[in-house]
C-alpha positions as CSV (number, residue, x, y, z in Angstrom):
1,X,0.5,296.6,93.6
2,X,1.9,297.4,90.1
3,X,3.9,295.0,88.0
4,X,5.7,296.8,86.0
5,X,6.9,293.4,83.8
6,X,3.7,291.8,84.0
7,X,2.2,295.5,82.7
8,X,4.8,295.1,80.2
9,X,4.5,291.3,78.7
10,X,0.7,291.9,78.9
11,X,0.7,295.7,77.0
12,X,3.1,293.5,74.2
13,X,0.7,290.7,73.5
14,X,-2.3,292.8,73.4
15,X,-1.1,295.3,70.9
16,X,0.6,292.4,68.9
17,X,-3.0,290.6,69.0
18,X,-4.3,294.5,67.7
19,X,-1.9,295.4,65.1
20,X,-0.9,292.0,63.7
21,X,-1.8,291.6,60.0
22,X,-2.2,295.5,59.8
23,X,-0.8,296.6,55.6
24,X,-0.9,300.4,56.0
25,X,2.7,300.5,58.0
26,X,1.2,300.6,61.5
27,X,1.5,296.9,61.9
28,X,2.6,295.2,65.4
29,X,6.2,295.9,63.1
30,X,6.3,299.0,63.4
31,X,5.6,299.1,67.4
32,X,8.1,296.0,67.1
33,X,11.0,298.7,65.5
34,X,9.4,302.0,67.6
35,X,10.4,300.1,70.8
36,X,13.7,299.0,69.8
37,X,14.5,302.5,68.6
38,X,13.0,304.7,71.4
39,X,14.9,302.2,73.9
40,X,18.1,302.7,72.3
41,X,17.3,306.4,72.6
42,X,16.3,306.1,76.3
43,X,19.1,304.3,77.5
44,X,21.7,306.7,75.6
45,X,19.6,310.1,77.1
46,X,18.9,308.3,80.5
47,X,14.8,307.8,80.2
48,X,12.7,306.3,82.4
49,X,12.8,303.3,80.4
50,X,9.4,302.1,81.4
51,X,7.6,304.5,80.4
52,X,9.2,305.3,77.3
53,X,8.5,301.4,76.5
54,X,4.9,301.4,77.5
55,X,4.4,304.4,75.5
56,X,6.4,303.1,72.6
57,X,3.9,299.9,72.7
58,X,0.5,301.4,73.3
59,X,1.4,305.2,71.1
60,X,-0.6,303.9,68.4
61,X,-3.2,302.6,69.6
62,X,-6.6,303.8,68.1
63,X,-4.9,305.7,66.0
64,X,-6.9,308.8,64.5
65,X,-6.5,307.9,60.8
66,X,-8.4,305.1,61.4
67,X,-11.1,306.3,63.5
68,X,-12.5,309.0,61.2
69,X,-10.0,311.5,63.1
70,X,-11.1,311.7,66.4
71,X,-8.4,311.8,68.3
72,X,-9.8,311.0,71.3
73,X,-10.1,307.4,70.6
74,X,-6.2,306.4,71.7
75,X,-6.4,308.0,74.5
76,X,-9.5,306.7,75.7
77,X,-8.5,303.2,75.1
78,X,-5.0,303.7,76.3
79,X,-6.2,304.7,79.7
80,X,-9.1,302.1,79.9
81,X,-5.8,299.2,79.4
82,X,-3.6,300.9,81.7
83,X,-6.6,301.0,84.6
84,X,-7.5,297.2,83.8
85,X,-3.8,296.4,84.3
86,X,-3.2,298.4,87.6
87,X,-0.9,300.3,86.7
88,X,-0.5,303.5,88.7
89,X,-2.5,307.2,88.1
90,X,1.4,308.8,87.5
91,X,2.2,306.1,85.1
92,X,-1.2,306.1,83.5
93,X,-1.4,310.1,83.2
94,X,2.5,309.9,81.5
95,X,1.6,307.3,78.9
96,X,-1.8,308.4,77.6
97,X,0.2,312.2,77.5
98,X,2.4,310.9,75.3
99,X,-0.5,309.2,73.1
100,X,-2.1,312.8,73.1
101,X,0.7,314.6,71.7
102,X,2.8,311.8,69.6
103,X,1.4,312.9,66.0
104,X,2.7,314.8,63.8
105,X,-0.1,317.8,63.0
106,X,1.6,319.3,59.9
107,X,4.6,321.5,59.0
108,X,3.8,324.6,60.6
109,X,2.0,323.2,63.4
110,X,4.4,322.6,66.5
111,X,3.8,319.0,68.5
112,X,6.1,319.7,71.7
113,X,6.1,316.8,73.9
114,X,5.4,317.8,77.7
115,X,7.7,315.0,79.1
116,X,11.1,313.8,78.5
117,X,10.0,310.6,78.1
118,X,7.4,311.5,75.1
119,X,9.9,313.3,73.3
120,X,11.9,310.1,73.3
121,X,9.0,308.0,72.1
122,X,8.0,311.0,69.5
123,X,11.6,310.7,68.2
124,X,11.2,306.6,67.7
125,X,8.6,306.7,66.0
126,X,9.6,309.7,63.3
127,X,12.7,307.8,62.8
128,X,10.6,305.0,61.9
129,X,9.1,307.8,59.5
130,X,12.4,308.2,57.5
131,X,14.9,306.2,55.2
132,X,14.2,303.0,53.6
133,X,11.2,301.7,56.0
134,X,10.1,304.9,55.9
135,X,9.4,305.1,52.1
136,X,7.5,301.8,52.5
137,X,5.2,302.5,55.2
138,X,4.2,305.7,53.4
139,X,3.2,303.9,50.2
140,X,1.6,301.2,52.0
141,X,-0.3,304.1,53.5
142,X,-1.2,305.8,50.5
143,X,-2.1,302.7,48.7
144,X,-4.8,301.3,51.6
145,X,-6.3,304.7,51.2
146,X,-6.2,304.5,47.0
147,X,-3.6,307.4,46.7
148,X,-1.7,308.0,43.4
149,X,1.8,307.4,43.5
150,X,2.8,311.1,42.4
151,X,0.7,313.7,40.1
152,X,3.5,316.4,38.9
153,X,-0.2,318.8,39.1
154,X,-0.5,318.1,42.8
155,X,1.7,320.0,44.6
156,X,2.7,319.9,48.3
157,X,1.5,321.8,51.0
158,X,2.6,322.9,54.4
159,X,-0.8,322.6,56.4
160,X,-1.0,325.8,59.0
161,X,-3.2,323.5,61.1
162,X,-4.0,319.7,61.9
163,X,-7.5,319.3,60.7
164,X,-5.9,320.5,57.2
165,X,-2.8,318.1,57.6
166,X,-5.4,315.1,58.5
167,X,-7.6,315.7,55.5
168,X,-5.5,315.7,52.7
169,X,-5.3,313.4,50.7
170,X,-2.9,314.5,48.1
171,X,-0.1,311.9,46.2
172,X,2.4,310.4,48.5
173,X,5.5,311.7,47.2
174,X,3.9,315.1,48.5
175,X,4.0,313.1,51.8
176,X,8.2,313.5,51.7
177,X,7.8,316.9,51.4
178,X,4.9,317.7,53.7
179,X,6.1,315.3,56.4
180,X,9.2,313.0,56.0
181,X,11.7,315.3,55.0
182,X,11.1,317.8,57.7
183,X,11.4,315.3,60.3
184,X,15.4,315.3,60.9
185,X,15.1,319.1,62.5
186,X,11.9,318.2,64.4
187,X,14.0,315.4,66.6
188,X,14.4,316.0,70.4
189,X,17.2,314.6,71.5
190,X,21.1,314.7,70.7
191,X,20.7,310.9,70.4
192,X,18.1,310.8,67.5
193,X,19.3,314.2,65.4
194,X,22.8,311.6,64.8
195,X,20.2,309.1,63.9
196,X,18.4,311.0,61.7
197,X,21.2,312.0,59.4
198,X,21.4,308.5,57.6
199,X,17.6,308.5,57.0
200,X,17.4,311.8,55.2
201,X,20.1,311.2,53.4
202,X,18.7,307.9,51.6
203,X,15.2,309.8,51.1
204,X,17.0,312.4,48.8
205,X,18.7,309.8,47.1
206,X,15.7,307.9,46.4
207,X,13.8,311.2,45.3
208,X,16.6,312.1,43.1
209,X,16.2,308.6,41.6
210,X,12.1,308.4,41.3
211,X,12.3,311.7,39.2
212,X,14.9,310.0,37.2
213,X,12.9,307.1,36.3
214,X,9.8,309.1,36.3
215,X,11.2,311.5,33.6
216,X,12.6,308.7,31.8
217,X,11.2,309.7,28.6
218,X,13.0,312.7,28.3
């Protein structure tokens, strides 16, 4: 018989265990602030709490960016954790749903989530995308994968498809513009568009300042 506690407390020392130590802003941290955030969000929009918290915990798990892109590798091992921990074939088709539709695919590609719960998880976990943390993860990202800062000859690009988006490998302040700043009017719920606001705010302000200091000279 399922335990949905015991599913929980094992689900958060495993993927703490995982992710622990991780320096490309997908640390156990980041699951740590995901959950916080998509509970908040649940409990305001009336979720089924456990699975927005078991898919907050396990949605990036074998992530594609570091499997070479196959994005079959989260869902795989989501599943195979769920079976070992008995949870049930409803729960276990919900959560690894969630890991199958969670990422963002580029900026004309639409990532609808098929269940309530996901689009409170998918919201979490942009939020986590934007403001303040959201600056440092992405250049944590770009420097684990030796990206330059910013090259005023790269310009952004809005991807028409995912394996475009997933390949590029362009400056990450193209990432703000090819990503972070379109987040706010891709949130789901009432809840995390309010959230949202303060976070975009502070990413223009911090733009308008890079450019300052970048142009400093003139």
């Amino acid at each position: 018989m399922m335990n949905k506690q015991e599913i929980l407390d094992n689900t958060r020392d495993y993927i703490r265990a995982e992710l622990s130590g991780d320096g490309t802003g997908h640390d156990w941290w980041h699951i740590h602030r995901v959950i916080k955030i998509a509970m908040q969000i649940g409990v305001k929009e009336k979720a089924d709490l456990f699975i927005v918290e078991l898919g907050a915990m396990l949605h990036d798990l074998g992530d594609f960016k570091f499997h070479n892109g196959d994005t079959t590798v989260g869902p795989r091992m989501v599943k195979e954790w769920l079976v070992k921990q008995n949870a049930t074939d409803d729960v276990i088709k919900k959560v690894v749903k969630i890991v199958e539709e969670i990422s963002y695919k580029g900026a004309n590609v639409d990532t609808p989530m098929s269940s309530f719960e996901g689009k409170v998880v998918q919201d979490a976990d942009r939020l986590d995308a934007m403001g303040a943390i959201g600056i440092a993860r992405a250049f944590a990202y770009g420097g684990s994968k030796g990206r330059e800062m910013h090259n005023p000859s790269h310009r952004p690009k809005k991807h028409n498809n995912f394996d475009a988006y997933k390949n590029s490998k362009t400056p990450t302040i193209n990432h703000f513009y090819e990503k972070l700043l379109l987040l706010k009017d891709r949130m789901n719920t009432e809840t995390a568009i309010n959230m949202a606001q303060q976070r975009h705010a502070f990413m223009l302000t911090y733009l308008d300042e890079f450019y300052n200091e970048w142009d400093c000279d003139r």
